[in-house]
Phi, psi and omega in degrees: 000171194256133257162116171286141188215121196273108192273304196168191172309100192064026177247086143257161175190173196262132186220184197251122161223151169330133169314101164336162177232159146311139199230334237196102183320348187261035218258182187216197036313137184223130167280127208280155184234323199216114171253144153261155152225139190242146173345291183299353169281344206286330196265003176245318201296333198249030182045023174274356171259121147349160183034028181257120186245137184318130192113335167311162168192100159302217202070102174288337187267128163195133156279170170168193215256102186307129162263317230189117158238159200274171196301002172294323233248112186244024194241339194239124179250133171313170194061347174307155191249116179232164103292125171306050192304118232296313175313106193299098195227106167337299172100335168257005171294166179306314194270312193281337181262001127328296174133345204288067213266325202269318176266037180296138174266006183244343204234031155248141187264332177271012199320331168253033109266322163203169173299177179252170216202116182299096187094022202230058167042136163355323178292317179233080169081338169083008158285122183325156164246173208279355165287094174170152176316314191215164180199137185277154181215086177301176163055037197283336154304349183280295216226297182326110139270158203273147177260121172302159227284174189091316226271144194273154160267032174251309208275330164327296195277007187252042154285334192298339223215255187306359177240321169263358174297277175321342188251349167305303214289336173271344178297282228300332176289350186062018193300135171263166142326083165123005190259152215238085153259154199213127192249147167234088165133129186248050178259196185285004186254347147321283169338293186286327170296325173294272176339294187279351153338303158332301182324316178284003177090018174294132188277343229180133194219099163247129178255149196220106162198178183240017155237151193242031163280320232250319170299325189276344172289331182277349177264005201247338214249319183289286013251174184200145138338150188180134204227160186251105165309309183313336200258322176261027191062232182296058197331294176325276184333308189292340195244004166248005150300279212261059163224037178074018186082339222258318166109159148332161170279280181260139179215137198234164166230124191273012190271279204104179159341292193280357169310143161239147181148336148228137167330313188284306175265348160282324169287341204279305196270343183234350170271292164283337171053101182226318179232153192287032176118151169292136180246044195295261185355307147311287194326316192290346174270290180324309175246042173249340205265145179285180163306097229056044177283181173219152192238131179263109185251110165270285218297154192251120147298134200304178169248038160258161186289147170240186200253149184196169153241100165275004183281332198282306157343284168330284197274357179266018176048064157282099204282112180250117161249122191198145186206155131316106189325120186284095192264335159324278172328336178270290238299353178303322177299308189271353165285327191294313180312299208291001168221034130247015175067014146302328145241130206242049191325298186330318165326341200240009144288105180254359160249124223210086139300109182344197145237021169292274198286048165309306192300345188258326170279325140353271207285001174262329177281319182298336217230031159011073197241163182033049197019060181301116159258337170190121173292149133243149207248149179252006249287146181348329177239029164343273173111327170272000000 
């Protein structure tokens, strides 16, 4: 089968690897109809997540076709059309009867930092991912679901990920009635966070990046406020003028590893990995949010320490929430949005590609060339 294949640091390319096989009675195969490549493959494509070994083939998003399940598996019939949700999950764990699907004990070997994870290196488990023709999909009574009958396989995959992911980071957030959240980073999980904010009920949306395709789409889509970092000096400074001195309520961060925006912190966390990712984004959350706000943390940071000011944390009383998204737990709520048109994920595809020229989708979303906002992957027997 035809397979994204991971060379070293900014080296992909498309190859040929063995067809999965069932390994495990509950195992599932699925044939991909549909793939992303997302902002977090961008912290393995550049070598910045631990354990990521040459030879990998990422992807967490990917619907597809059941061909072939193991004698366990009584919830899924060949030929079901599913979406994949990025979390690998037993579904019986302590953490999975929680609802905690991103934090599963089981279906990791690293398991007290995080659950597994599909296509996201040895650190989360070391499972092939949806780039790729086919992918085994353990624990297949769990977390795959059949997309309802209707449903576009554009608004389908971006269930895996980008859609309860933005709207976690805004649940995570507490939003009251009438509150002044501030998003940091208008990539699509940035985006989709500005959008369900609203759901919660925010009187006020500020998005915070420095390109400005990707700001004028999140203003258009969300819609929110939007500021340029390049443009406004003294981030912190800039966002607590315009809250009254006071700070935002909520700041949530959509960045990550991979923020720019201080010096200090792109050497420390993305040249030298000194640190688990620049953490510019964090700090601008720690100190712009007011005194008892609360910080919503999406973007994924390495699993090494980073530099904060946890004294600042400490002494404004911050409430900080952050997870791997549980996406089981949501999508029922979010099938609901995306078919009654509250929300319109496909919107935030602007590419569509074979999956021949995976390394040509790589290299146009890092280097945010033809104002890319989200990739889909095609592969050759889609069939959709």
């Amino acid at each position: 089968m035809l397979a994204m294949n991971y060379r070293g640091p900014r080296r992909v390319r498309i190859d040929q690897k063995p067809i999965p096989e069932i390994l495990h009675p509950e195992d599932a195969i699925v044939r991909v109809t549909r793939s992303c490549i997302c902002g977090s493959d961008l912290h393995l494509y550049n070598g910045n997540v631990p354990d990521t070994r040459v030879g990998s083939t990422f992807g967490h998003e990917f619907t597809g076709v059941v061909e072939e399940i193991g004698a366990a598996v009584q919830k899924l019939k060949v030929g079901d059309h599913v979406l994949v949700p990025f979390n690998v999950a037993c579904g019986k764990c302590s953490f999975c009867q929680q609802g905690l699907y991103g934090n599963c004990h089981e279906s990791n070997a690293q398991a007290t930092a995080v659950g597994g994870i599909f296509g996201y290196s040895h650190t989360a488990g070391g499972y092939d991912g949806g780039q790729a023709e086919y992918v085994r999909v353990p624990y297949a009574d769990v977390s795959p679901t059949v997309i309802p009958p209707g449903m576009d396989p554009d608004d389908a995959v971006m269930l895996c990920d980008v859609v309860p992911t933005g709207y976690q980071a805004a649940e995570m957030g507490g939003i009251q009635p009438g509150d002044t959240v501030v998003v940091f980073g208008a990539g699509p999980v940035g985006i989709m966070a500005a959008r369900c904010a609203w759901l919660f009920g925010a009187g006020r949306v500020i998005v915070i990046d420095n390109v400005d395709y990707r700001l004028e789409f999140v203003k258009n889509y969300a819609p929110a406020e939007v500021y340029n970092f390049d443009e406004i000096g003294d981030v912190v400074l800039f966002l607590k003028k315009a809250t009254d001195w006071l700070g935002p309520d909520v700041c949530i961060d959509a960045v990550g590893a991979e923020a720019t925006g201080s010096a200090l912190q792109s050497l420390t966390g993305r040249q030298l990995l000194m640190q688990g990712g620049s953490a510019t984004a964090l700090h601008w959350a720690i100190n712009s949010v007011k005194k008892g706000g609360i910080l919503s943390i999406v973007g994924v940071y390495g699993p090494t320490g980073n530099m904060i000011p946890i004294g600042n944390v400490v002494n404004k009383g911050i409430t900080i929430r952050a997870n791997q998204t549980g996406v089981k737990r949501l999508l029922p709520r979010l099938i609901e949005h995306i078919q009654s048109g509250i929300l319109n994920p496909k919107a935030l595809i602007t590419h569509r590609l074979p999956l021949e020229e995976v390394a040509e989708g790589y290299h146009m979303f890092y280097e945010k060339l033809d104002s890319c906002i989200k990739t889909v992957l095609i592969p050759p027997k889609a069939g959709f």
